[in-house]
C-alpha positions as CSV (number, residue, x, y, z in Angstrom):
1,X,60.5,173.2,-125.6
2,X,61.0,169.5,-124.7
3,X,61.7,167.3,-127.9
4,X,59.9,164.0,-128.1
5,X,62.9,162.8,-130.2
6,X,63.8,159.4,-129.2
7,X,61.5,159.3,-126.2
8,X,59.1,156.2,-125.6
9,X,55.5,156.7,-126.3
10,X,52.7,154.7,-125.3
11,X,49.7,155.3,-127.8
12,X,46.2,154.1,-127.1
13,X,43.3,153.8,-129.8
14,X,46.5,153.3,-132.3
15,X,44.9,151.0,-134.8
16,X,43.4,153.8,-136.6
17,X,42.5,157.6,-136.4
18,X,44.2,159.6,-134.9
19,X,46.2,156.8,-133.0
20,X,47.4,155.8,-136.2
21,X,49.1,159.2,-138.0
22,X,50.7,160.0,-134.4
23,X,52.1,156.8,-134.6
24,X,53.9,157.6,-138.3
25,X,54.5,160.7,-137.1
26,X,56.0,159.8,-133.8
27,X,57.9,157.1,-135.4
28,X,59.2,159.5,-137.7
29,X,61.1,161.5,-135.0
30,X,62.7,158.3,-134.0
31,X,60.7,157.6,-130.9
32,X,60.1,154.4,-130.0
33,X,56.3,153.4,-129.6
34,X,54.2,151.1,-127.5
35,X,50.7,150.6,-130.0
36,X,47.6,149.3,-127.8
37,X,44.2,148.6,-129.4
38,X,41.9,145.7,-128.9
39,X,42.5,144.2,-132.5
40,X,46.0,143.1,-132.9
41,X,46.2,142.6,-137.0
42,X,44.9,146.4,-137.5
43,X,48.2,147.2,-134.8
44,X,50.4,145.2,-137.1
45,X,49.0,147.3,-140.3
46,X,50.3,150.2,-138.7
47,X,53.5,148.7,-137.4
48,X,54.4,147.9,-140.4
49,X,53.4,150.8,-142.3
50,X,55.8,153.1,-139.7
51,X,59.5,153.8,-141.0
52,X,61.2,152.1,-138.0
53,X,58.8,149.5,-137.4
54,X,61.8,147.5,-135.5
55,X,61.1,150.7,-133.4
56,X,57.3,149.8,-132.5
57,X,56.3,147.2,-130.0
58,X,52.0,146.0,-130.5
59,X,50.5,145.4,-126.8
60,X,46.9,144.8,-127.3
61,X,44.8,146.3,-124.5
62,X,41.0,146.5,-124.1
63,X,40.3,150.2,-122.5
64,X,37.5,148.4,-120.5
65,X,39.2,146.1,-118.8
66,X,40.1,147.9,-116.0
67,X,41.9,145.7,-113.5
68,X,44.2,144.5,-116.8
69,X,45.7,147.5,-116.6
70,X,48.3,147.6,-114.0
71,X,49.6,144.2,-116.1
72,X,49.8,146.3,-119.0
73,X,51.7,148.9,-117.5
74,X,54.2,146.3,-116.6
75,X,54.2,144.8,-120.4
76,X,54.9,148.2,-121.6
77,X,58.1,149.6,-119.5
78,X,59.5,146.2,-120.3
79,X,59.0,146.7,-124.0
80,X,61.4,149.5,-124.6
81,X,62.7,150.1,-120.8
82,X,60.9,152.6,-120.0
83,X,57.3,154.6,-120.7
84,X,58.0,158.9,-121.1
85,X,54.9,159.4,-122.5
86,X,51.0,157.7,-122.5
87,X,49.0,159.2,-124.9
88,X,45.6,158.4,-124.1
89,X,43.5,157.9,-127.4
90,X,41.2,155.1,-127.6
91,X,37.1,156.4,-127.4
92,X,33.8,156.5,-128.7
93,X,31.2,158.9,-129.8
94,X,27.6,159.0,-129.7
95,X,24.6,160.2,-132.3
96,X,21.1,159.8,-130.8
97,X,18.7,161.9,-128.4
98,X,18.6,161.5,-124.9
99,X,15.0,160.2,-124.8
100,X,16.3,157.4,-127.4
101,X,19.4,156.3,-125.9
102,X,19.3,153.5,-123.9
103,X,21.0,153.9,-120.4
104,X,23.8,150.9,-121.3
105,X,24.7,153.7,-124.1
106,X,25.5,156.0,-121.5
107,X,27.4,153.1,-119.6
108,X,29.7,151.9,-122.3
109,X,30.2,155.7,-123.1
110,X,31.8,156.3,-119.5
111,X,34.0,152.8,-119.8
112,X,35.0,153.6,-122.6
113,X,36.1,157.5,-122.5
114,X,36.4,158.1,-119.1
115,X,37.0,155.0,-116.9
116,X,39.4,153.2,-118.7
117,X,41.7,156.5,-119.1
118,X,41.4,156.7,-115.5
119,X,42.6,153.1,-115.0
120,X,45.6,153.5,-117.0
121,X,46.4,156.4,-116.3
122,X,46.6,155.2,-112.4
123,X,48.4,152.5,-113.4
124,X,51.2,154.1,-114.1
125,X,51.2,156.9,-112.5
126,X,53.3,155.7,-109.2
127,X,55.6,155.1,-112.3
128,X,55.6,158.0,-113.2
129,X,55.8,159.3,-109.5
130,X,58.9,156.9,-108.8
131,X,60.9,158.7,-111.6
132,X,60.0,162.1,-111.1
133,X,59.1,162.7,-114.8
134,X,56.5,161.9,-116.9
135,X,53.6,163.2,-119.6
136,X,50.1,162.3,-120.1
137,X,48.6,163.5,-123.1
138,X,44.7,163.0,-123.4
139,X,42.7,163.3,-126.4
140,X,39.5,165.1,-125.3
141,X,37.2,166.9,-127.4
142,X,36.0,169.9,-127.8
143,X,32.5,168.5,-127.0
144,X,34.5,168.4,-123.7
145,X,34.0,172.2,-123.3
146,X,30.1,172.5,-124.7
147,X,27.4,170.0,-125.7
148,X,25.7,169.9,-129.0
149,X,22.6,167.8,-129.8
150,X,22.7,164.2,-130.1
151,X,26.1,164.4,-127.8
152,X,25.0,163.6,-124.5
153,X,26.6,160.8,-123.2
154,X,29.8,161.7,-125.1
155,X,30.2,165.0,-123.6
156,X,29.6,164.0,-120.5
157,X,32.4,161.4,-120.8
158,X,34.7,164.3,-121.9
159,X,33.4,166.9,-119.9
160,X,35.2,164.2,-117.1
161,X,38.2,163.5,-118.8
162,X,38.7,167.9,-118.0
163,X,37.9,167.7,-114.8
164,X,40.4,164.3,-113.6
165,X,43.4,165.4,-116.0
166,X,43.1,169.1,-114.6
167,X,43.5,167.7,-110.9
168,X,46.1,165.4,-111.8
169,X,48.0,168.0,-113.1
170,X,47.6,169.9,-109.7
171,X,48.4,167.3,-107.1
172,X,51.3,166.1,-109.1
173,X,53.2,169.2,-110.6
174,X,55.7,168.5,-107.6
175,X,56.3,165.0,-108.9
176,X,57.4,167.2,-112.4
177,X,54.4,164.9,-114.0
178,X,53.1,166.6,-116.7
179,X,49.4,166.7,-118.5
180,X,48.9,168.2,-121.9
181,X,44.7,167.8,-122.6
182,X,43.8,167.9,-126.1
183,X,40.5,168.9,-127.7
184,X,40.1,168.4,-131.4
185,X,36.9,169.6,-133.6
186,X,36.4,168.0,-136.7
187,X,39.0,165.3,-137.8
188,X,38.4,162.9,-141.0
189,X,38.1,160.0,-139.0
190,X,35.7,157.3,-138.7
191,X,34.4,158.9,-135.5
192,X,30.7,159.8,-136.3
193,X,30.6,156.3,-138.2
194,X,31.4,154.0,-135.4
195,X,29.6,156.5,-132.8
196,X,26.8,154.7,-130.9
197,X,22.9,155.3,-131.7
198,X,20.6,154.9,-129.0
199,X,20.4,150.6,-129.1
200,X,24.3,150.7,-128.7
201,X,25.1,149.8,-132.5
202,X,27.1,151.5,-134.9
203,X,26.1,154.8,-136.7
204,X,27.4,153.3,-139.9
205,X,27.6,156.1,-141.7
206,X,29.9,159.4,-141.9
207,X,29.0,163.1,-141.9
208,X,30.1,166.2,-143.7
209,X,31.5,167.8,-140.6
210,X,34.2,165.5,-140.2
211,X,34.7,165.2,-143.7
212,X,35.4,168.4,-144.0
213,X,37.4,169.0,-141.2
214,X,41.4,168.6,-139.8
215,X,43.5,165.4,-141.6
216,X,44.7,163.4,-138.8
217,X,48.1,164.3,-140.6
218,X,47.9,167.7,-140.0
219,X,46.2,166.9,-136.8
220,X,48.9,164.7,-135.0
221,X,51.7,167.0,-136.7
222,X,49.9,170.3,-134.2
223,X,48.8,167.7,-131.1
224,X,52.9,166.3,-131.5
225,X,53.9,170.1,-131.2
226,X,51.3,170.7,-128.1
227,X,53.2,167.9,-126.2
228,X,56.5,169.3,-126.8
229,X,55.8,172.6,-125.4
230,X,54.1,171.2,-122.8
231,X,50.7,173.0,-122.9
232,X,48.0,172.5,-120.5
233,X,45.0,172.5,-123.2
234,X,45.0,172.8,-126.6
235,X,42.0,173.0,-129.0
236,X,42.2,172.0,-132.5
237,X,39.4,172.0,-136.1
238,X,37.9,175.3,-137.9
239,X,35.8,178.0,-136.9
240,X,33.8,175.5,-134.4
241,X,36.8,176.5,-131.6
242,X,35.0,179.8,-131.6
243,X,32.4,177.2,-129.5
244,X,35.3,177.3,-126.9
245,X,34.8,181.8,-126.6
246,X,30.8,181.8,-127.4
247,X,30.7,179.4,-124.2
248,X,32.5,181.5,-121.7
249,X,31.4,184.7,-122.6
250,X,28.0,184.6,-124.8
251,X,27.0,181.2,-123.2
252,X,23.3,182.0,-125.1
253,X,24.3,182.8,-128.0
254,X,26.6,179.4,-128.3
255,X,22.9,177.9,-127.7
256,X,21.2,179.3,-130.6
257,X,24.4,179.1,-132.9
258,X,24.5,175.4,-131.5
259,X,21.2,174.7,-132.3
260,X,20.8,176.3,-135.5
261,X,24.1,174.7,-137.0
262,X,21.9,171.2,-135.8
263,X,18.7,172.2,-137.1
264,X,20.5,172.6,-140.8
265,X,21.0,169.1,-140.2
């Protein structure tokens, strides 16, 4: 098992979340960390809230901004030297029918999620390439396995996120680049608040399912572990992982369970 002690880590989507406990967590094993969200005072919060926040450099990034990137890659080895690890965080859900959502939805959805992981991550990737070492860890879902109501445009995006990060992997084993994908169920997060409705704004509101489900303590503490041993996928939450078994071998029975769990909503 590879230790991320003392290693570099990138983190996107740190200002809160999940970003946010890896980044204690991280900075707890004395790693130093690169923090990227669009809102640089909420990066501060949590750089100054870390144990070794001399050990934490801010470099505020908008995901969407795609041709940014390479730029940023640049900002970031210079930070701390070097860049062992990107941990690709930032997203957005969803919460609305498909006949209600509005196509920009979708759009933003695929920025967001899917395109601006893929400029990043090709940013620095002939980095990566030029020193024969390197890990990308990508937050998924497990909406990124099987779709639920309401979902659409958010599994789709993650439904890509598998499909680039599993290729990657394969064309660049021989560069010893590794990818670790990793799908969480429910975390308490403020995911299903800031999820887009069908006009684009903001849910605003919270739901028991992610209230209920993983701290994004005890969540970074098993995705942290994940890294080290240098899995290819991981899946995360309660009993909605069995979604992950229903789909491959009962496929219609993870419909009806699907959309009876929905219906009780």
């Amino acid at each position: 098992m590879a230790s991320l002690n003392n290693k570099t880590v990138w983190i996107t989507g740190a200002s809160s979340g999940i970003g946010e406990a890896l980044s204690y967590e991280l900075n707890k094993k004395g790693c130093k960390l690169i923090l990227s969200s669009r809102t640089t005072k909420a990066l501060e919060k949590v750089k100054n809230n870390c144990e070794r926040p001399s050990n934490v450099s801010i470099l505020p990034l908008d995901i969407t901004e795609y041709y940014e990137m390479p730029a940023k890659v640049k900002k970031a080895i210079t930070a701390f030297g070097s860049v062992d690890v990107l941990i690709n965080n930032a997203g957005i859900s969803q919460r609305s029918f498909i006949v209600d959502t509005d196509f920009e939805v979708y759009k933003q959805l695929v920025d967001i999620n899917y395109l601006g992981t893929v400029a990043l991550t090709k940013a620095i990737l002939p980095y990566f390439i030029e020193r024969q070492k390197g890990h990308f860890a990508t937050v998924t879902s497990l909406m990124g396995k099987f779709g639920s109501p309401v979902r659409s445009g958010y599994c789709g995006s993650k439904h890509a996120l598998h499909g680039f990060f599993d290729v990657l992997r394969m064309e660049h084993e021989k560069d010893h680049i590794l990818v670790t994908l990793v799908a969480p169920g429910f975390v308490q997060t403020n995911i299903a608040k800031n999820a887009l409705v069908g006009d684009g704004s903001a849910r605003g509101h919270e739901d028991t399912d992610n209230a209920n489900g993983l701290t994004t303590v005890d969540f970074s503490k098993k995705m942290i572990k994940a890294i080290e041993k240098e899995k290819y996928e991981v899946y995360m939450g309660g009993k909605e992982i069995l979604g992950i078994y229903l789909k491959r071998f009962f496929p219609k029975l993870l419909h009806k369970v699907v959309l009876q769990n929905a219906a009780k909503k």
